[in-house]
N, C-alpha and C positions, 0 to 999 in steps of 0.2 A: 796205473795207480800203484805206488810201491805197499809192499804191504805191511799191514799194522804193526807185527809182529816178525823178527825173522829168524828163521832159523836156526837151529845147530850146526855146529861141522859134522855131526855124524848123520843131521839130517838130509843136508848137501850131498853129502859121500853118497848116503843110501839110492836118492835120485839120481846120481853121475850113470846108472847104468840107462837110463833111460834115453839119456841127450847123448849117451856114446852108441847108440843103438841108433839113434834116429844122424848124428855124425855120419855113422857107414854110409848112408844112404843118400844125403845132402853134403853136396860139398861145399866151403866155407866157412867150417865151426874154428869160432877162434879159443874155444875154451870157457871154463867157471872162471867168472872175475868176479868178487864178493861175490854177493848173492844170488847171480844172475848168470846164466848159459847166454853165449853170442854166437850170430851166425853175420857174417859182411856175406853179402850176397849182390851179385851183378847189380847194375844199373845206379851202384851207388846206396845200397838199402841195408840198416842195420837189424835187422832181427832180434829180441831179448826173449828169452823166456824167463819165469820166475816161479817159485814153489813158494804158497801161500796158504791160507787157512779160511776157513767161511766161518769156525765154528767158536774155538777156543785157541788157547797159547799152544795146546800137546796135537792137537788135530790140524794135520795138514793136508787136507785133499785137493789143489787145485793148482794147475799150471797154468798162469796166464802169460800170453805173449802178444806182443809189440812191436811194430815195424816203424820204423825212422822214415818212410819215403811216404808223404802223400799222395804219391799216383797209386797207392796201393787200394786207394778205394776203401772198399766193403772188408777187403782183407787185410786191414791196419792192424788189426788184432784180433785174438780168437782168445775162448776161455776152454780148457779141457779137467772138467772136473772127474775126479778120479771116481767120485758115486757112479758117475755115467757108463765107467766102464767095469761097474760089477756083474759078477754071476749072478749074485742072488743078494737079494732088495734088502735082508734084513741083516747083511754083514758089510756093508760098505770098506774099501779098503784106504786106507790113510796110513800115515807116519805115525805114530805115536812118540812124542818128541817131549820128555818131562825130566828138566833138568839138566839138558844136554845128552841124555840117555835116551839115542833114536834107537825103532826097531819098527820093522811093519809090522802092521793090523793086520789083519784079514787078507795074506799077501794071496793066500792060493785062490781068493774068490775075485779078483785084482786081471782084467784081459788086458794085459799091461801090452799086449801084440797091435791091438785095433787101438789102441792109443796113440802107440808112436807109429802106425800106418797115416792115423787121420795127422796126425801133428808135420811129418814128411808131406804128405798133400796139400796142408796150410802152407808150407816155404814153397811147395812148386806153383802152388796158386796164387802165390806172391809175386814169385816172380813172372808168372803169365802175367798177371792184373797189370804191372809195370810198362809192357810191351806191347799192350792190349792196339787193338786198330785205333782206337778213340786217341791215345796219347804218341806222343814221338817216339819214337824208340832209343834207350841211350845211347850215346855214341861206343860204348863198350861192347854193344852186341853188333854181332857180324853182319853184313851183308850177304846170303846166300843164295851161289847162283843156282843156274838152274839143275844143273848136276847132283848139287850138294840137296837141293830141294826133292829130287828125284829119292836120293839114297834114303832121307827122313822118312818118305812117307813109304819106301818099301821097305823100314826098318818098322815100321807100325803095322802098313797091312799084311807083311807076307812074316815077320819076327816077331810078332804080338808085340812091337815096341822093344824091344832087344838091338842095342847094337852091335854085334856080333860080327864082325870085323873078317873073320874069313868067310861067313858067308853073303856077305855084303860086296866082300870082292872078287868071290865066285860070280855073284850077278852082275858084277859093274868094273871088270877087271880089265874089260878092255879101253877103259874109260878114264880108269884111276889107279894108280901105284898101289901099291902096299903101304911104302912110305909115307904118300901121302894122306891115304889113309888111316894111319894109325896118329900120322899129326893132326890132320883132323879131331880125331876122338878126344884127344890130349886138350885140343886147344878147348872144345865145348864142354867138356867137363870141367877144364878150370873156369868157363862161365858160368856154370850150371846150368847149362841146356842139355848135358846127359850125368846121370847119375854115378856116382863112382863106381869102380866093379861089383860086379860083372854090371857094364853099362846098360844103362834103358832112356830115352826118348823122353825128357821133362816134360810138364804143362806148356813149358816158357818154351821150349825147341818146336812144339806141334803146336803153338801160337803163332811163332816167327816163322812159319812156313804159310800159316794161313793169311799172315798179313799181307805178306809181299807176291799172293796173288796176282 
């Protein structure tokens, strides 16, 4: 639902840190186009987020987002209300946006950190949902064999999910290049089955390893 009211340029501006924070982490962000952050992400799925209000014109507390692909299920959209992520009950943080004159509220009581943690877990849970055993998988994501299935799940249980590349090929070196290895990394990250640097092991990569059991 777009929302009633929208924003300023300096209320936009203010929010760019937050979708360039969660950017680093997700790969795919095509940028602010009017009002709205985009993320294209595998399997064909557009992603929107949008900064919106619950209360008034000057109070903006609420990032709603939207995903383009119906196999996303449960996780078509998610709301991240910025109340949710205060310190303390009785400061909530918001924009204050009057006149075109944005500035935060209550920024220091604002855990702006577990927001764009949860908001990065919603796009990798996107794109698991997409890949899920119930649905086909796109034809964009890879077939992996049993090697490459190997390296995933010792990049989870022995790297806490780290793909770390020299120690990956310290254990599987007699198995796998360098070179090929580091194509690897390259090729799943521009899927988003690992996260951009320093790489880590998506929802959607430790999905696609359980599928094809």
């Amino acid at each position: 639902m777009p929302p009633l009211f929208y924003p300023s340029f300096q209320a936009l501006s203010l929010a760019d840190v937050i979708f360039e924070e969660i950017a680093d982490r997700v790969s795919g962000f095509i940028g602010r186009l009017g009002a709205g952050w985009y993320w294209r992400l595998a399997g064909g799925t557009l992603a929107t987020f949008r900064l919106d209000c619950s209360v008034t014109e000057e109070r903006w507390d609420v990032i709603r987002a939207q995903a383009t692909n119906p196999r996303a299920g449960l996780f078509n959209s998610a709301d991240f209300p910025f109340a949710l992520y205060a310190t303390t009950l009785s400061s909530p943080p918001y924009i204050h946006d009057l006149q075109g004159a944005a500035e935060w509220a209550n920024r220091l009581y604002f855990n702006m950190g577990v927001l764009i943690a949860e908001a990065v877990q919603w796009l990798q849970m996107l794109q698991a949902a997409i890949i899920s055993p119930h649905v086909t998988p796109p034809a964009s994501f890879p077939y992996l064999n049993s090697l490459e299935r190997e390296i995933v799940r010792y990049a989870l249980e022995a790297l806490d999910g780290r793909f770390d590349q020299a120690k990956l090929h310290a254990a599987f070196g007699d198995r796998i290049s360098r070179r090929r290895l580091s194509r690897l990394a390259q090729d799943w990250e521009s899927l988003g089955l690992l996260t951009p640097r320093p790489r880590r092991v998506t929802y959607a990569l430790r999905l696609l390893i359980e599928t094809e059991k």
